[in-house]
TORKOL-4160 file (C-alpha; in steps of 0.2 Angstrom, whole numbers, padded with zeros to 4 digits, m for minus):
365
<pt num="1" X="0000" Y="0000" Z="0000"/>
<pt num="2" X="0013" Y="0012" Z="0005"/>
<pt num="3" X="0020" Y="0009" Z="m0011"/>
<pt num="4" X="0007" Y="0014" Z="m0022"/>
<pt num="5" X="0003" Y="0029" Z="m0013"/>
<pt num="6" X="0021" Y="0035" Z="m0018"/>
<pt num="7" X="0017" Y="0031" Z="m0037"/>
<pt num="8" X="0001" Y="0042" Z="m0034"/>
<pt num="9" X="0014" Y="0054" Z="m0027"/>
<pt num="10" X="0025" Y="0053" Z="m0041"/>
<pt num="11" X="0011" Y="0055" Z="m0054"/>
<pt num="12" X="0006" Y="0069" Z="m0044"/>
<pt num="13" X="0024" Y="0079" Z="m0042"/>
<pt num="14" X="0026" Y="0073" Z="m0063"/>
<pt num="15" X="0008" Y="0083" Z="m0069"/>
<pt num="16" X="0011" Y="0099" Z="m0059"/>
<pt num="17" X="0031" Y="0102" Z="m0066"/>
<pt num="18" X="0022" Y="0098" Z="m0086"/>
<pt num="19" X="0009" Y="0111" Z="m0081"/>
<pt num="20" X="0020" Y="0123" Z="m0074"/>
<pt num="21" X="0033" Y="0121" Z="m0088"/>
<pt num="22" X="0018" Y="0127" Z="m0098"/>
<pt num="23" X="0013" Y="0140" Z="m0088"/>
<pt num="24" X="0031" Y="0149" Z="m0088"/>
<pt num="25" X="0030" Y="0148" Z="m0107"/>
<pt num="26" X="0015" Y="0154" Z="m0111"/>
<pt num="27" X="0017" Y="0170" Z="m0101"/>
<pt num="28" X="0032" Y="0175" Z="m0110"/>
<pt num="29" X="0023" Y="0191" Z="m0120"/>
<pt num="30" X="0038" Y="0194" Z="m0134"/>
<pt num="31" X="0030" Y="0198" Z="m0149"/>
<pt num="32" X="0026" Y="0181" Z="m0161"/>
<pt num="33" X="0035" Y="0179" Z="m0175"/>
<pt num="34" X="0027" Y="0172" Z="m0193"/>
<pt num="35" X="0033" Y="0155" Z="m0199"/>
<pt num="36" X="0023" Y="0155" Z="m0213"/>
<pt num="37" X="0011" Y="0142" Z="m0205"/>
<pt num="38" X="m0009" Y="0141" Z="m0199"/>
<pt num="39" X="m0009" Y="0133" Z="m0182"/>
<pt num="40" X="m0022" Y="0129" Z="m0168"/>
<pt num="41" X="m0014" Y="0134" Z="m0150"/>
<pt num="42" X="m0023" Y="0132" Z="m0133"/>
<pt num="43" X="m0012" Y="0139" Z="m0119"/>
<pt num="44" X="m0017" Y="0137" Z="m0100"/>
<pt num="45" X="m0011" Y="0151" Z="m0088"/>
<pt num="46" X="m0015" Y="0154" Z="m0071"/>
<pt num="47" X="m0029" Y="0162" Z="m0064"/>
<pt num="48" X="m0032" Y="0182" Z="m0063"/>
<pt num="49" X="m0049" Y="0180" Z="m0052"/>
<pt num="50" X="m0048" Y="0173" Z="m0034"/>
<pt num="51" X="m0061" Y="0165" Z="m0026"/>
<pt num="52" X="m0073" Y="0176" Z="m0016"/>
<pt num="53" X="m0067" Y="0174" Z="0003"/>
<pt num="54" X="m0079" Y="0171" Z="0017"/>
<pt num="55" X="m0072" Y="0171" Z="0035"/>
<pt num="56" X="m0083" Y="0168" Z="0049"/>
<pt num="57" X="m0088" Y="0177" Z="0062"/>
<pt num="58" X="m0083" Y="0164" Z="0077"/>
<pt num="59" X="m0075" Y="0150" Z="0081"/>
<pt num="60" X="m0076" Y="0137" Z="0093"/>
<pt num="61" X="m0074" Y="0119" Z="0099"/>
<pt num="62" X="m0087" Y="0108" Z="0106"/>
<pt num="63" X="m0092" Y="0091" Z="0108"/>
<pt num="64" X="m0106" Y="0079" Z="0102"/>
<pt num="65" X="m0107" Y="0062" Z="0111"/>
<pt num="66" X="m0088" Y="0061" Z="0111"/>
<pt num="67" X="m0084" Y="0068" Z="0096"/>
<pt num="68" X="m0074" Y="0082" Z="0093"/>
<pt num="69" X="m0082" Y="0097" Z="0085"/>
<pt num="70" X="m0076" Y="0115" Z="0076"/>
<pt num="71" X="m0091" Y="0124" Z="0073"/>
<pt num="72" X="m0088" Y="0140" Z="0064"/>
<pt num="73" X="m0102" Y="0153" Z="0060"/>
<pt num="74" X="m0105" Y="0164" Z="0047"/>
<pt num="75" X="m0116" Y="0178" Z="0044"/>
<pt num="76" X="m0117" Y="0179" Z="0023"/>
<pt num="77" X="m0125" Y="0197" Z="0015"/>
<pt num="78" X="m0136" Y="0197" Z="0001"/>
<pt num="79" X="m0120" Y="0199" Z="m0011"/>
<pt num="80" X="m0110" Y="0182" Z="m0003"/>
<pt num="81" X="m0117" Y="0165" Z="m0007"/>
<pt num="82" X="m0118" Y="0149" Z="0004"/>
<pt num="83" X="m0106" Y="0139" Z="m0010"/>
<pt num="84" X="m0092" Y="0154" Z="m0006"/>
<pt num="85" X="m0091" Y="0145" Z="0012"/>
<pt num="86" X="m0076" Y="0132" Z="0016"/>
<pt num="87" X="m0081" Y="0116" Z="0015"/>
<pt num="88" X="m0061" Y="0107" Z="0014"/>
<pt num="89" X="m0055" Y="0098" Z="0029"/>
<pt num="90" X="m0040" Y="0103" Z="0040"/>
<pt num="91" X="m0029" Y="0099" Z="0055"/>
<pt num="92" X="m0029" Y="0105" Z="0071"/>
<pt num="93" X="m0018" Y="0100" Z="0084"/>
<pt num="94" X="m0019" Y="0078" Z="0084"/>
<pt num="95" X="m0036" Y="0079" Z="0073"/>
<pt num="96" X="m0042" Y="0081" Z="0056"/>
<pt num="97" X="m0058" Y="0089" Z="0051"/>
<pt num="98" X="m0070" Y="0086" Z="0042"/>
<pt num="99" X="m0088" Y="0094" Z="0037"/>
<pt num="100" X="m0101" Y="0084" Z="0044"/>
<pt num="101" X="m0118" Y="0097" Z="0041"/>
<pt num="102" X="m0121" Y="0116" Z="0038"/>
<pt num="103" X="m0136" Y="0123" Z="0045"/>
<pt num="104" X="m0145" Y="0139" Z="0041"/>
<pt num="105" X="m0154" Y="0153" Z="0052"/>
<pt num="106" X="m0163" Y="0168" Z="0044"/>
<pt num="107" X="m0159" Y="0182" Z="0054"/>
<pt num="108" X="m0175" Y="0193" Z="0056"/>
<pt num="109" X="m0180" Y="0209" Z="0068"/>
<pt num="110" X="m0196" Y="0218" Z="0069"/>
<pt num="111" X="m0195" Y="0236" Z="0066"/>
<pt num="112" X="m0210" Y="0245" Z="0077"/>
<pt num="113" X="m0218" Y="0263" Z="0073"/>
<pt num="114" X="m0232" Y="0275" Z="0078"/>
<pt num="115" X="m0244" Y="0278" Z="0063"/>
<pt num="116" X="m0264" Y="0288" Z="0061"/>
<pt num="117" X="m0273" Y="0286" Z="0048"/>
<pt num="118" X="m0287" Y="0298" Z="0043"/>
<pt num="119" X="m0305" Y="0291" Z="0036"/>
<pt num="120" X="m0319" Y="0300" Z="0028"/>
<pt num="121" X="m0338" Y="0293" Z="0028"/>
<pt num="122" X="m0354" Y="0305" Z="0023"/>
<pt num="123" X="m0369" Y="0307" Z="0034"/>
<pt num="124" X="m0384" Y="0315" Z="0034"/>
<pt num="125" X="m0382" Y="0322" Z="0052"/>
<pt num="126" X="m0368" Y="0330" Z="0064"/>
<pt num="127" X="m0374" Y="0323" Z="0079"/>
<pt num="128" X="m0357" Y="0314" Z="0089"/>
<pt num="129" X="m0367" Y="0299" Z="0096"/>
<pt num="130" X="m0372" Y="0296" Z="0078"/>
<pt num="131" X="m0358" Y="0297" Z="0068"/>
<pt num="132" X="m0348" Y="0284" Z="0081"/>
<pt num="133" X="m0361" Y="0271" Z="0079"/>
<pt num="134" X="m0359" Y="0274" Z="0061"/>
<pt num="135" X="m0340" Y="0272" Z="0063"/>
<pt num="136" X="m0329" Y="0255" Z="0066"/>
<pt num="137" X="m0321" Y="0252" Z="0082"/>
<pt num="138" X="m0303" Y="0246" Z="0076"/>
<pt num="139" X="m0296" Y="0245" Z="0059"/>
<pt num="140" X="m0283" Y="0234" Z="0051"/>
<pt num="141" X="m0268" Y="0240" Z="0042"/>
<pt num="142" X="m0258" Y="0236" Z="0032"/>
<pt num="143" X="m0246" Y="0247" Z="0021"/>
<pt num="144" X="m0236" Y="0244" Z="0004"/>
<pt num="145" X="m0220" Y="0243" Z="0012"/>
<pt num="146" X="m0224" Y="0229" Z="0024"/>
<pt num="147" X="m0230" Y="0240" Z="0041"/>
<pt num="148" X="m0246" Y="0231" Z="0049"/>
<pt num="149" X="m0256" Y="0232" Z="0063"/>
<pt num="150" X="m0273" Y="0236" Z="0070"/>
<pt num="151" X="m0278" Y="0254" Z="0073"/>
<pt num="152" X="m0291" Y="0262" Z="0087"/>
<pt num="153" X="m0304" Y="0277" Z="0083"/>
<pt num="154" X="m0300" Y="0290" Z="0091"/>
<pt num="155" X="m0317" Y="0298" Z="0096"/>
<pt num="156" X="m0310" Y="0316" Z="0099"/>
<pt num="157" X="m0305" Y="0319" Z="0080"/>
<pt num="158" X="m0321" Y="0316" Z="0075"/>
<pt num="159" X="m0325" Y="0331" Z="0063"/>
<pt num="160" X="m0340" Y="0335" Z="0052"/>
<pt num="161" X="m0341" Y="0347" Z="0038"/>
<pt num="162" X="m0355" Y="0353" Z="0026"/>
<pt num="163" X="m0357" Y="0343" Z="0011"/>
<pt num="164" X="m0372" Y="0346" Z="0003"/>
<pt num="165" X="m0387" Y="0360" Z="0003"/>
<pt num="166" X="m0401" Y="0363" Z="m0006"/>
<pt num="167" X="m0413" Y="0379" Z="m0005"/>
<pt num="168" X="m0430" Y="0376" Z="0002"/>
<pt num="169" X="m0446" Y="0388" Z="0001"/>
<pt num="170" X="m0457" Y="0391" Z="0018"/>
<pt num="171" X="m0473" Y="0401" Z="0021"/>
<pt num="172" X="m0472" Y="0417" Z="0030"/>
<pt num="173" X="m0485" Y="0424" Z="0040"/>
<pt num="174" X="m0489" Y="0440" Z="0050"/>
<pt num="175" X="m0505" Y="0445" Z="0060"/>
<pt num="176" X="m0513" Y="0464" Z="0061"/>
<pt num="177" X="m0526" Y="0468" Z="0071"/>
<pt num="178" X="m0537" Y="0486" Z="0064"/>
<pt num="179" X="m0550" Y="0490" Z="0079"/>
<pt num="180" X="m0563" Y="0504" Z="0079"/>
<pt num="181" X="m0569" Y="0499" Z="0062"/>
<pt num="182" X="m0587" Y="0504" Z="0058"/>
<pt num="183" X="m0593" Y="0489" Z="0050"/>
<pt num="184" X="m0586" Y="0472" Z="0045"/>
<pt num="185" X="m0580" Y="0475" Z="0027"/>
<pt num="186" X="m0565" Y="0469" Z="0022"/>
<pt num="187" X="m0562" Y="0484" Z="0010"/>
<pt num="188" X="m0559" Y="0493" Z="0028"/>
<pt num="189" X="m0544" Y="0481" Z="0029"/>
<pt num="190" X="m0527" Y="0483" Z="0019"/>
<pt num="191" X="m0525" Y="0470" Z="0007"/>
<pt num="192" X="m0505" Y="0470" Z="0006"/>
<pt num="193" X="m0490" Y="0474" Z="0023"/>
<pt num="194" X="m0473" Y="0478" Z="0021"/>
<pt num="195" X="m0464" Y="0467" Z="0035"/>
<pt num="196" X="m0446" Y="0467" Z="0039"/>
<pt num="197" X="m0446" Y="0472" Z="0020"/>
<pt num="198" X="m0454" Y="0458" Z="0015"/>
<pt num="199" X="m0471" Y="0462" Z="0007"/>
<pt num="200" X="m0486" Y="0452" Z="0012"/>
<pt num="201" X="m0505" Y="0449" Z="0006"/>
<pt num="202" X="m0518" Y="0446" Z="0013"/>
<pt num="203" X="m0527" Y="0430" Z="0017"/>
<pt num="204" X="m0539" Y="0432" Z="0029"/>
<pt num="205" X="m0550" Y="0442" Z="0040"/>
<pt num="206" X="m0556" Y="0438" Z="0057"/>
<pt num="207" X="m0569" Y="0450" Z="0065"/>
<pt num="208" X="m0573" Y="0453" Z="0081"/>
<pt num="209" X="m0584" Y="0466" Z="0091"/>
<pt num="210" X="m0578" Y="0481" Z="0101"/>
<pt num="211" X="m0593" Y="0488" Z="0104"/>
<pt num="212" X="m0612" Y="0488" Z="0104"/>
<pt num="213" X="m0628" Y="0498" Z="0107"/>
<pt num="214" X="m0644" Y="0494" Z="0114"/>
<pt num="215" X="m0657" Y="0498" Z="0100"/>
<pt num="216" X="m0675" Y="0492" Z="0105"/>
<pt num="217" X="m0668" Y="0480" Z="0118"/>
<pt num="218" X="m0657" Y="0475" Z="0107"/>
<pt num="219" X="m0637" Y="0473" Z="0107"/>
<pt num="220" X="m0630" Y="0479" Z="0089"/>
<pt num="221" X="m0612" Y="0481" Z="0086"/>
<pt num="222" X="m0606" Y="0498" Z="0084"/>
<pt num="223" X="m0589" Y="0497" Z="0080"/>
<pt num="224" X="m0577" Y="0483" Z="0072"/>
<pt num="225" X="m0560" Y="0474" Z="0075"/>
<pt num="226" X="m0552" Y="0466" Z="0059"/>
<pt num="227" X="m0539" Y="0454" Z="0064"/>
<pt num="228" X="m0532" Y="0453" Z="0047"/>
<pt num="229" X="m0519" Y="0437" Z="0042"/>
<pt num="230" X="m0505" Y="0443" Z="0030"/>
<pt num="231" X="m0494" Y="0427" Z="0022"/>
<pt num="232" X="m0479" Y="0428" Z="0010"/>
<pt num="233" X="m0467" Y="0413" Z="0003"/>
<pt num="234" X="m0448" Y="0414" Z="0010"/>
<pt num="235" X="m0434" Y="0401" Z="0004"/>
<pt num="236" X="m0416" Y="0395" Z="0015"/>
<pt num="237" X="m0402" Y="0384" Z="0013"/>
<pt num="238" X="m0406" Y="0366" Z="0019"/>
<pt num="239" X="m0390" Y="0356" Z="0022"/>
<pt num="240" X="m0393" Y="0339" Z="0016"/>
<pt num="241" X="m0376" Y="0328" Z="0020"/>
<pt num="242" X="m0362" Y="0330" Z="0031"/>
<pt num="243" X="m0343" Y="0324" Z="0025"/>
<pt num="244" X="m0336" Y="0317" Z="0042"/>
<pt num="245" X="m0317" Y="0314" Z="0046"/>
<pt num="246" X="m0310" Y="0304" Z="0057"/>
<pt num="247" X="m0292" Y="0297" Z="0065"/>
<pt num="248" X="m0287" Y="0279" Z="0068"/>
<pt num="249" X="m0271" Y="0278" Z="0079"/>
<pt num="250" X="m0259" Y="0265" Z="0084"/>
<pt num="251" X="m0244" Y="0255" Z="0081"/>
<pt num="252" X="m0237" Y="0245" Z="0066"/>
<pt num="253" X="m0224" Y="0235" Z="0064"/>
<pt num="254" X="m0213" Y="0225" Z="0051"/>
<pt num="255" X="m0200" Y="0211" Z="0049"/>
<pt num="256" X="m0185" Y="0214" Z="0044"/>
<pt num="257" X="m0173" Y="0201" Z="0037"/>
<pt num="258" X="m0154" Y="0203" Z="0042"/>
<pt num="259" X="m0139" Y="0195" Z="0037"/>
<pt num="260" X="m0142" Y="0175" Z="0034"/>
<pt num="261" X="m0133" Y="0167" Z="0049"/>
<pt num="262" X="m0124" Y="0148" Z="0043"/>
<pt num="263" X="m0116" Y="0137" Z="0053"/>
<pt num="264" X="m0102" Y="0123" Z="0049"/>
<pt num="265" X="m0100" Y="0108" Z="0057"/>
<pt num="266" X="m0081" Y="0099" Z="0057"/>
<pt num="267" X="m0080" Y="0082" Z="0065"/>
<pt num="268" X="m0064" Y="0078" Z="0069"/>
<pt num="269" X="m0055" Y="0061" Z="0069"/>
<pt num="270" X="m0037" Y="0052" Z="0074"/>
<pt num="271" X="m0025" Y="0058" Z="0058"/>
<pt num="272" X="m0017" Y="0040" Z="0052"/>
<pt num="273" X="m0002" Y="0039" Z="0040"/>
<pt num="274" X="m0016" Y="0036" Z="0025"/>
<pt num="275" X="m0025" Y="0052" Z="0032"/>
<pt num="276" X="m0010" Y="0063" Z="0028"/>
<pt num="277" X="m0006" Y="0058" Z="0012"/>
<pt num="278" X="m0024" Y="0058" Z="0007"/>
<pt num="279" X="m0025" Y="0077" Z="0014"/>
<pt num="280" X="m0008" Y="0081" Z="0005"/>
<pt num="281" X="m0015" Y="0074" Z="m0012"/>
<pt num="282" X="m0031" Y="0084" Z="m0009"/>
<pt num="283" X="m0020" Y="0100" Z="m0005"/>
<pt num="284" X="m0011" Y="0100" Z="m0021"/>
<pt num="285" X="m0027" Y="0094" Z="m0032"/>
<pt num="286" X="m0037" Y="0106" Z="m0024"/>
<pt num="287" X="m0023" Y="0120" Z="m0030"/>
<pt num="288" X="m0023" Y="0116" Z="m0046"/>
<pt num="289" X="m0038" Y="0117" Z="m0047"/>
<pt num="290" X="m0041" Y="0135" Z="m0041"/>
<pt num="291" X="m0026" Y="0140" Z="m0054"/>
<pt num="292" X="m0035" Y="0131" Z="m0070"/>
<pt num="293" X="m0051" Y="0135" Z="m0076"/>
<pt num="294" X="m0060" Y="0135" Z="m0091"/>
<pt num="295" X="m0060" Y="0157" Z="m0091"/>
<pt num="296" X="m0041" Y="0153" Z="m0088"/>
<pt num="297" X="m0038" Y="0145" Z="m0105"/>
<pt num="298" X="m0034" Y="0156" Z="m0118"/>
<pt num="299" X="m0036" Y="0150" Z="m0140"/>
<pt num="300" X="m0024" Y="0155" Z="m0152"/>
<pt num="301" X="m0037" Y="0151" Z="m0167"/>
<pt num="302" X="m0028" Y="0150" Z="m0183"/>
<pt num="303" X="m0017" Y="0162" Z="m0181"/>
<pt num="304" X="m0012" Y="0172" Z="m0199"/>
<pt num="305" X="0004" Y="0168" Z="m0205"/>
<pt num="306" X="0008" Y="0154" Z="m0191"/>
<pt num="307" X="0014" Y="0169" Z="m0178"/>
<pt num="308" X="0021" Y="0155" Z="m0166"/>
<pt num="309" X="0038" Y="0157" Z="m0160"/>
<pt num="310" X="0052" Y="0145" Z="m0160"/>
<pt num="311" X="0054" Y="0144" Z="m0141"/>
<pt num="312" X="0035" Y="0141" Z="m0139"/>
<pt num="313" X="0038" Y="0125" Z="m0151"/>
<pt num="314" X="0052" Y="0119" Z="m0141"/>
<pt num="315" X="0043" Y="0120" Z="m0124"/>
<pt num="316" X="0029" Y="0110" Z="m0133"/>
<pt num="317" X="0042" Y="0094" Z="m0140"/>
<pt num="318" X="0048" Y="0095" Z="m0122"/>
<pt num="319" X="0034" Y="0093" Z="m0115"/>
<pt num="320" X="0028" Y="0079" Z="m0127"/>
<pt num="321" X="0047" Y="0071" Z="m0123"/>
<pt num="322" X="0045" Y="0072" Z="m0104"/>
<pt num="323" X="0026" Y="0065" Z="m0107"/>
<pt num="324" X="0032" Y="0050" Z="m0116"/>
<pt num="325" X="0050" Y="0044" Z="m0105"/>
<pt num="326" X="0038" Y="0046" Z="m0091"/>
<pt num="327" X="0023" Y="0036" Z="m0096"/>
<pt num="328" X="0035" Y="0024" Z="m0102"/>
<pt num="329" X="0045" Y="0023" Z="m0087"/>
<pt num="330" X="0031" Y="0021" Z="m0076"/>
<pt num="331" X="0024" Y="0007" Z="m0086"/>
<pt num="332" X="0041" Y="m0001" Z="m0086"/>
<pt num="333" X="0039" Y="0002" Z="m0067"/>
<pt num="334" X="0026" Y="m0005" Z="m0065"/>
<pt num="335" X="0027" Y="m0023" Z="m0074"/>
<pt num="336" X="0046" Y="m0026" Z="m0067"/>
<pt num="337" X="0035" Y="m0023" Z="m0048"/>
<pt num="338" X="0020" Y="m0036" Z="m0056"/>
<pt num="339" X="0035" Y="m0048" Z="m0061"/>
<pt num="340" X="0046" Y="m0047" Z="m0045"/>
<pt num="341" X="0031" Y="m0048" Z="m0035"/>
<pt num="342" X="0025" Y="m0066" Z="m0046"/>
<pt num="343" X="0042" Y="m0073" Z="m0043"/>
<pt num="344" X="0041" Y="m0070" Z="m0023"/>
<pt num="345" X="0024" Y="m0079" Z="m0025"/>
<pt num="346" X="0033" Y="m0092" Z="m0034"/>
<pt num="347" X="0048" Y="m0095" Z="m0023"/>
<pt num="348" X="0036" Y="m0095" Z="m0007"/>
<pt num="349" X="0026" Y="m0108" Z="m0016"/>
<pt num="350" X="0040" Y="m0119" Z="m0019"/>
<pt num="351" X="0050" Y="m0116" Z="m0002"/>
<pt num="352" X="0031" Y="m0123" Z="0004"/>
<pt num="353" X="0030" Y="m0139" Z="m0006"/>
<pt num="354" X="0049" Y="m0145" Z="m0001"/>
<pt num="355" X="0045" Y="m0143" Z="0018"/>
<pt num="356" X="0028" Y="m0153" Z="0013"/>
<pt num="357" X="0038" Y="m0168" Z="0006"/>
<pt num="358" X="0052" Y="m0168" Z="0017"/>
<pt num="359" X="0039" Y="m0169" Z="0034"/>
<pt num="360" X="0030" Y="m0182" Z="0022"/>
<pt num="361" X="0047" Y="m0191" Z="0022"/>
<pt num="362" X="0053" Y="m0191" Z="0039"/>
<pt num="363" X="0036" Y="m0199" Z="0044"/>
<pt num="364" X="0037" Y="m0213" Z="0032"/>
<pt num="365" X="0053" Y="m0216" Z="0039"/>
């Protein structure tokens, strides 16, 4: 085992010295030269673009039914996104740890405020008590940028106004007495009066008598009392509606959503032999990956004229060379390992058999 993990090793150390090779080639930036050529070229250089950092906010150990925990906790605005949070294992003192779970918390808090709100309602009257029962205890609120709550009448901003008016015609009357009159005959009474400057007629006449004389033991009226009724028509302004106003009052409230809180659960474990070299391997794979990517790879598509120097050339048969030895002395490696490990396995096999026939000897004997 020990010995294939340093092939892996090997294979490893081989495929970061060809990329690097390639890497300090490709950035050389002297102008190319024409060799009279068309040629398809696809260079890798390392990346411009870091990956976005997210550091937590605390750090601290714990532990879970005898397990050894690092739980780091990160609070992630609206522009950082949950896959920008690291998820690789690590050492810490005699452990390695790993990500066992990430858990997420909205953060929220409720933001709380005074607030009125004015209604209007016609009526037909201005009396209080009539307009309250005509009026809702509590409201409910709600407004467009997410405040709500329940709002109470406030019974002291109760207002009403004219809305409405129409004019309306009324009879006007006046009464005039005229005493001393000689005989009951209307013509003795004026038919029209000027009152207040308002000029009234004449409707009716009521007589009475003032006085009388006895004439053959007889009582006849001597004089007259006309009390005469004078009516006119007279118009006002009748309100028909009021326009009532009234405040609701009370507090309203909203949530407000904070920065999203995440936490990352590492489990640690006893670092073996195996565990290092695995970690080591996924140090240097994970590195090479961050500095290659497909935004990183840069196509030289038929350049005119060829345009590829000599030196670039060079370090591509070099590399094609060092490819080549290497995969060839690796497979040869490899099979001379297979053989010397066969003829162990043969020589034990025959070692065993001769003990066999010797102990079968010695007991025939």
């Amino acid at each position: 085992m020990a010995l294939m993990r340093n092939i892996k090793s090997f294979f490893i150390a081989f495929i970061i010295v060809l990329i690097l090779t390639s890497m300090v080639f490709a950035e050389d930036k002297e102008p190319l030269q024409p060799t009279g050529s068309n040629l398809n070229l696809t260079v890798v250089v390392p990346s411009e673009k870091e990956k976005v950092k997210v550091y937590p906010v605390s750090i601290y150990e714990s532990s879970d039914n005898g397990i050894n925990q690092i739980i780091k906790t990160y609070e992630l605005s609206d522009s950082e996104k949950p896959e920008d949070i690291p998820r690789d294992g690590f050492q810490c003192g005699d452990l390695y740890y790993e990500l066992s779970d990430v858990i997420k918390k909205e953060n929220t808090s409720s933001d709380v405020k005074e607030h009125t709100k004015t209604v209007t309602l016609n009526t037909n009257t201005k009396e209080l008590n009539a307009i309250i029962k005509q009026l809702a205890s509590t409201v409910e609120y709600k407004s467009d940028d997410g405040y709500a709550g329940i709002l109470n009448l406030d019974v002291n901003s109760i207002k009403a106004e004219t809305a409405g008016t129409k004019k309306s015609s009324y009879t006007i009357s006046s009464v005039r007495e005229y005493p001393n009159l000689s005989s009951n005959d209307t013509a003795l009474v004026p038919k029209t009066i000027t009152d207040n400057g308002k000029t009234m007629t004449l409707a009716g006449v009521e007589w009475r008598t003032q006085t009388s004389s006895s004439v053959d033991y007889q009582e006849l009226p001597a004089t007259y009392t006309a009390i005469a009724n004078y009516t006119a028509t007279g118009s006002k302004t009748v309100v028909t509606d009021y326009t009532v106003t009234a405040n609701y009052k009370g507090s309203i409230s909203k949530s407000i959503t904070g920065k999203t809180i995440y936490t990352a659960i590492f489990n640690g474990s006893e670092i073996t032999t195996e565990t290092a070299e695995e970690t080591t391997e996924q140090e240097i794979l994970s590195t090479l990956s961050e500095n290659i990517s497909e935004k990183n790879i840069i196509n030289f598509s038929t350049v005119k004229g060829g345009g590829i120097r000599k030196k670039l050339n060079t370090a591509v048969i070099l590399i094609i060379i060092f490819s080549v030895m290497g995969g060839a002395a690796c497979c040869t490696f490899l099979v001379l390992l297979k053989k010397r490990k066969n003829k162990k396995t043969y020589d034990e096999n025959e070692n065993s058999s001769e003990i066999e026939n010797n102990e079968e000897g010695g007991t025939n004997v």
